[in-house]
N, CA, C and O atoms as a printed pandas DataFrame, in Angstrom:
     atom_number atom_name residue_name chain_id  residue_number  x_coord  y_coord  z_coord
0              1         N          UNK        A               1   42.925  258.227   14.073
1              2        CA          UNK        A               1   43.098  259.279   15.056
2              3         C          UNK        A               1   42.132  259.025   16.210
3              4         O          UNK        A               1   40.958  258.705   16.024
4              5         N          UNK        A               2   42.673  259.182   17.383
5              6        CA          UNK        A               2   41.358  259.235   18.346
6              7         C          UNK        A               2   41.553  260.562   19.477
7              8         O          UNK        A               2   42.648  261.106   19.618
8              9         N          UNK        A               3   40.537  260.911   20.113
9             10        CA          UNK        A               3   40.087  262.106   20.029
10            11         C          UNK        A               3   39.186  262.439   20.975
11            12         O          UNK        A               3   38.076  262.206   20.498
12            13         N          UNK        A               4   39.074  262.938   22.261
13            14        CA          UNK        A               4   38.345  263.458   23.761
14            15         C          UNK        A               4   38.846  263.457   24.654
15            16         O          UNK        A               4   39.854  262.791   24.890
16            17         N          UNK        A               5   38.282  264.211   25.415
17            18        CA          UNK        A               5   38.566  264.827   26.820
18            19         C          UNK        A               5   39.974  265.794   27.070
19            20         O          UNK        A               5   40.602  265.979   28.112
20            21         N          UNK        A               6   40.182  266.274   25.838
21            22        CA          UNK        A               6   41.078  267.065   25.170
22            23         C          UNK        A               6   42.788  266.312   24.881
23            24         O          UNK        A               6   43.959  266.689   24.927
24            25         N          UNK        A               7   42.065  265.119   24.591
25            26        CA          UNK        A               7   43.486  264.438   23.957
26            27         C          UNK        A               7   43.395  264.219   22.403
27            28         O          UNK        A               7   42.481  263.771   21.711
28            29         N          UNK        A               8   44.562  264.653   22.109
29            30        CA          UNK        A               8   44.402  264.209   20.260
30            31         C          UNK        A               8   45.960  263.262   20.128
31            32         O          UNK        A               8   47.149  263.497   20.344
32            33         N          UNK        A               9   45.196  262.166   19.678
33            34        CA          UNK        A               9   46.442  260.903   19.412
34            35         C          UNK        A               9   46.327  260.672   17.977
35            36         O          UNK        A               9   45.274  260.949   17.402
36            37         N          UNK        A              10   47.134  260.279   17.475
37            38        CA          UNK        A              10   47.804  258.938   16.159
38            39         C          UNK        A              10   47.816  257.773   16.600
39            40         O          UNK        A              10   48.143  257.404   17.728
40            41         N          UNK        A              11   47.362  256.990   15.486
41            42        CA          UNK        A              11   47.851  255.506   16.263
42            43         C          UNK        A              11   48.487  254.839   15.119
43            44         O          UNK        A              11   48.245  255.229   13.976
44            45         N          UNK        A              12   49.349  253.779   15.368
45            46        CA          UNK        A              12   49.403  252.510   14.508
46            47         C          UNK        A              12   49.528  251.360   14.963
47            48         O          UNK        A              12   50.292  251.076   15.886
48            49         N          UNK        A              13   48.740  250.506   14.328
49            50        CA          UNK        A              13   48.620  249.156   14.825
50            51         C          UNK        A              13   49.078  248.310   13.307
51            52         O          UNK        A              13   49.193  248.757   12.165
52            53         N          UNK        A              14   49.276  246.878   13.870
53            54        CA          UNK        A              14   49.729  246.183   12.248
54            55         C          UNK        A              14   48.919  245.343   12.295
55            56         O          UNK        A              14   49.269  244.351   11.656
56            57         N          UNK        A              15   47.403  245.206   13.036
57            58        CA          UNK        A              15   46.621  244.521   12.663
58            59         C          UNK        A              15   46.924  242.936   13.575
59            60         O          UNK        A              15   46.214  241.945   13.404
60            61         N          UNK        A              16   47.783  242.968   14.272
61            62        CA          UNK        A              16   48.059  241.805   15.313
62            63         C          UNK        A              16   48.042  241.931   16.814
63            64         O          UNK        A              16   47.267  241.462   17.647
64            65         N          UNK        A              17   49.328  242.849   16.953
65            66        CA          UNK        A              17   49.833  242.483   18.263
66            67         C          UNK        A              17   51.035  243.589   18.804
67            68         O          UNK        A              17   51.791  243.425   19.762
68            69         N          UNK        A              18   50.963  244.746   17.893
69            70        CA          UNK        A              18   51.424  245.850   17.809
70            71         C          UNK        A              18   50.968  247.182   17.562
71            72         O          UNK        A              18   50.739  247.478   16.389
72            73         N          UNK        A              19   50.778  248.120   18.541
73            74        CA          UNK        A              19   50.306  249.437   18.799
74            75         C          UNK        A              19   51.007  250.203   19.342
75            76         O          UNK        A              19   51.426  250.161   20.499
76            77         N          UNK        A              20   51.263  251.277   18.211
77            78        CA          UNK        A              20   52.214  252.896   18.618
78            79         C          UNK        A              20   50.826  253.983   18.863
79            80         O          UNK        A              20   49.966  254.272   18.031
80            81         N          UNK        A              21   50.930  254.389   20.093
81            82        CA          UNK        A              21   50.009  255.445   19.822
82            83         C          UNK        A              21   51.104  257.109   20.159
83            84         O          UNK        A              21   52.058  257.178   20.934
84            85         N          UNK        A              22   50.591  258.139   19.372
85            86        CA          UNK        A              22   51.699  259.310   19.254
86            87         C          UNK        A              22   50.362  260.377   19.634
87            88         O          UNK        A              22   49.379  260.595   18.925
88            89         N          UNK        A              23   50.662  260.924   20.921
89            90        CA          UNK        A              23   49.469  262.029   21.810
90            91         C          UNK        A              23   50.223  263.618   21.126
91            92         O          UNK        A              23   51.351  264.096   21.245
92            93         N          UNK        A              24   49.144  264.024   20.492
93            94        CA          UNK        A              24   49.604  265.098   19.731
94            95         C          UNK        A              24   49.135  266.583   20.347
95            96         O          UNK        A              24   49.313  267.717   19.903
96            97         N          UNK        A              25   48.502  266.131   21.481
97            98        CA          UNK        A              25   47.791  267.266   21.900
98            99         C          UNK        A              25   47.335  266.910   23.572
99           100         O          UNK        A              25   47.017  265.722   23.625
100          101         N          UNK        A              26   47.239  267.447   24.654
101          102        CA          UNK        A              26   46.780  267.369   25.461
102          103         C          UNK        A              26   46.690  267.901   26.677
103          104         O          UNK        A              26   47.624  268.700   26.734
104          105         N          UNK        A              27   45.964  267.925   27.927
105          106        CA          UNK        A              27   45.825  268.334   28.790
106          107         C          UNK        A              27   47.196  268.874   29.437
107          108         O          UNK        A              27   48.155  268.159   29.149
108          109         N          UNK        A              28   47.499  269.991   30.256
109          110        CA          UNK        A              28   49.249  269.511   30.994
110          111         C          UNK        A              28   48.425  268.797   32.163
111          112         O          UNK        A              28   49.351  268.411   32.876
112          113         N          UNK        A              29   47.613  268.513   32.598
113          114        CA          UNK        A              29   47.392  267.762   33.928
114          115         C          UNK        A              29   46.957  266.141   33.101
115          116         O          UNK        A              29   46.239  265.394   33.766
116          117         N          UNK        A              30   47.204  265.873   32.319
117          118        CA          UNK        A              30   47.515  264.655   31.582
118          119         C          UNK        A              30   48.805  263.769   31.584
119          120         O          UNK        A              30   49.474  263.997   30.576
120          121         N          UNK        A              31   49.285  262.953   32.297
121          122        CA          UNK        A              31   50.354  262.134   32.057
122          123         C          UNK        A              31   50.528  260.475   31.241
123          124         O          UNK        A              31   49.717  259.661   30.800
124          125         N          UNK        A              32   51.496  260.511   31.303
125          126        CA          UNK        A              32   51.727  259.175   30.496
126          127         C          UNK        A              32   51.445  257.870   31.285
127          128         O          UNK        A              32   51.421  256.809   30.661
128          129         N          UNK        A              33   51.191  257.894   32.868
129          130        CA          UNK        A              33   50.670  256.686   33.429
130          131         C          UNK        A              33   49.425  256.408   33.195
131          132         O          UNK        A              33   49.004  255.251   33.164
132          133         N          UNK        A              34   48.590  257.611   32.976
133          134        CA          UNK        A              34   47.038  257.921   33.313
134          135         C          UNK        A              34   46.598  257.424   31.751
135          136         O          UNK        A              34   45.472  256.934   31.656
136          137         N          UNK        A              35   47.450  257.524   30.477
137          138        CA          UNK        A              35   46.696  257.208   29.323
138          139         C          UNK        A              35   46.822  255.605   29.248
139          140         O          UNK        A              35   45.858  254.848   29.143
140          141         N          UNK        A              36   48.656  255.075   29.345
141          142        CA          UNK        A              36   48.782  253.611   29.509
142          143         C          UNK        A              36   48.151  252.920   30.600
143          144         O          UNK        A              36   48.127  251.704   30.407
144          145         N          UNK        A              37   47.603  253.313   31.744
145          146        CA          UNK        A              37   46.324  252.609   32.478
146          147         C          UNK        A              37   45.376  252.685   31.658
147          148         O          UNK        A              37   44.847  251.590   31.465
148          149         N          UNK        A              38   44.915  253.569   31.062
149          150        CA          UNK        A              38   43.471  253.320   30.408
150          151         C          UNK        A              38   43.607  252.536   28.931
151          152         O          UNK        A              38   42.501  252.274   28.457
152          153         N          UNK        A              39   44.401  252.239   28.358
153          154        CA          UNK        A              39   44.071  251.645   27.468
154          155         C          UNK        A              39   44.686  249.684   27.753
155          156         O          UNK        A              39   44.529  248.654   27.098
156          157         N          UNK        A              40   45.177  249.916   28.666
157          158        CA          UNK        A              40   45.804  248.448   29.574
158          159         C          UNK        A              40   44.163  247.826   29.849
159          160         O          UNK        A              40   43.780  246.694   29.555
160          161         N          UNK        A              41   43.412  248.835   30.442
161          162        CA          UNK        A              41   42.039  248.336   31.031
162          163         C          UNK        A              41   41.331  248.274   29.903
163          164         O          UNK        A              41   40.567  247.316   29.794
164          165         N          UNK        A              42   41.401  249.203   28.866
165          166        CA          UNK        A              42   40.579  248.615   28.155
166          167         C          UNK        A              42   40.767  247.374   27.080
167          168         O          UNK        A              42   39.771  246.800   26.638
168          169         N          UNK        A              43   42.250  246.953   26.642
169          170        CA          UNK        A              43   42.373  245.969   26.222
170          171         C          UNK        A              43   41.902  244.626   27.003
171          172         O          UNK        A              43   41.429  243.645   26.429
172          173         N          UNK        A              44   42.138  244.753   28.607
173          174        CA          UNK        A              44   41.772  243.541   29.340
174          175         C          UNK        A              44   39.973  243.991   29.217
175          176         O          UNK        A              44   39.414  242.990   29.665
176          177         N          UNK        A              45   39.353  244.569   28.993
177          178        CA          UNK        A              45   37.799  244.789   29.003
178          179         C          UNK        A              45   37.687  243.899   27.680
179          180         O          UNK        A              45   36.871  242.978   27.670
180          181         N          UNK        A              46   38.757  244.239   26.187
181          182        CA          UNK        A              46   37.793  243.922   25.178
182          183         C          UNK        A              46   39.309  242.501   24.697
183          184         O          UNK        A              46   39.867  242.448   23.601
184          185         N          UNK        A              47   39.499  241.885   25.494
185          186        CA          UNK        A              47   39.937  240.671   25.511
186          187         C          UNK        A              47   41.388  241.476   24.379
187          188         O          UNK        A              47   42.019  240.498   23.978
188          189         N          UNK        A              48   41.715  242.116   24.092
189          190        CA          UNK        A              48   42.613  242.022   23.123
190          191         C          UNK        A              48   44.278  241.689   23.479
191          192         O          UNK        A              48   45.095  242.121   24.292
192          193         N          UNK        A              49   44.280  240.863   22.596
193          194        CA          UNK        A              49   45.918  240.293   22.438
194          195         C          UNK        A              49   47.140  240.960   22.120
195          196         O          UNK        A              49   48.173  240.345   21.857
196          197         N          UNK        A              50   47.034  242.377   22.140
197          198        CA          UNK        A              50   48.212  243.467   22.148
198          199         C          UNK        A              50   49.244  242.700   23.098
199          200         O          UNK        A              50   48.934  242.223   24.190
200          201         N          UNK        A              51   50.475  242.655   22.541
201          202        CA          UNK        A              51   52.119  241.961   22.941
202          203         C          UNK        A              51   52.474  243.854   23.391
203          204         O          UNK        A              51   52.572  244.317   24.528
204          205         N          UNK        A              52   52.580  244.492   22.262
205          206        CA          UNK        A              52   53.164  245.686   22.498
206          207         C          UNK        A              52   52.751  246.743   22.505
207          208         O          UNK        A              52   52.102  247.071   21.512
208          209         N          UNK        A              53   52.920  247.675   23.528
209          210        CA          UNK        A              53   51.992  248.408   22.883
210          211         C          UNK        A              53   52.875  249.776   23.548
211          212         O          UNK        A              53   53.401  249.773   24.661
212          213         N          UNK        A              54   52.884  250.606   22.843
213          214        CA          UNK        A              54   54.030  252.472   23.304
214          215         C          UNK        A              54   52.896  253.599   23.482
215          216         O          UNK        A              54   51.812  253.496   22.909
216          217         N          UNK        A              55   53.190  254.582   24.239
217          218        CA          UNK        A              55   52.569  255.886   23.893
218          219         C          UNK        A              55   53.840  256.823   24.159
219          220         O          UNK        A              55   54.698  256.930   25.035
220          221         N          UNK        A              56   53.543  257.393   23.053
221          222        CA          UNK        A              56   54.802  258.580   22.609
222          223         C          UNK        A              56   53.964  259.794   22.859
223          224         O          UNK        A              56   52.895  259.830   22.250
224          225         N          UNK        A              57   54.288  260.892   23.723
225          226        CA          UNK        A              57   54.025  262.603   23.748
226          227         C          UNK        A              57   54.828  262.931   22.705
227          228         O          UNK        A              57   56.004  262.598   22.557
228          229         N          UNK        A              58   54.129  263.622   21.957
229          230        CA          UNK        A              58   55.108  264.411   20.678
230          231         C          UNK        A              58   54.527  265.717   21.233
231          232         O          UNK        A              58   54.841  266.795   20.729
């Protein structure tokens, strides 16, 4: 689960090159560009090799 700035997500990863993350909770001034920029930057920050990667609003 990860968890601040009043977002509550799920994630799954398979340990390669695949990541579902499912936002279970959040801001309404929160959108879906603003979370997939930040985790785009942070994969290019921590070198990671994610092929795929989703974010689902449930």
């Amino acid at each position: 689960m990860f968890e601040g700035n009043g977002i509550v997500a799920d994630f799954s990863w398979d340990g390669e090159a695949n990541l579902v993350i499912e936002i279970r909770e959040r801001p309404l001034t929160t959108y879906c560009g603003q979370v997939s920029g930040k985790l785009k930057a942070f994969m290019r920050e921590c070198s990671l090799k994610i092929r795929f990667f989703s974010v689902l609003f449930i």
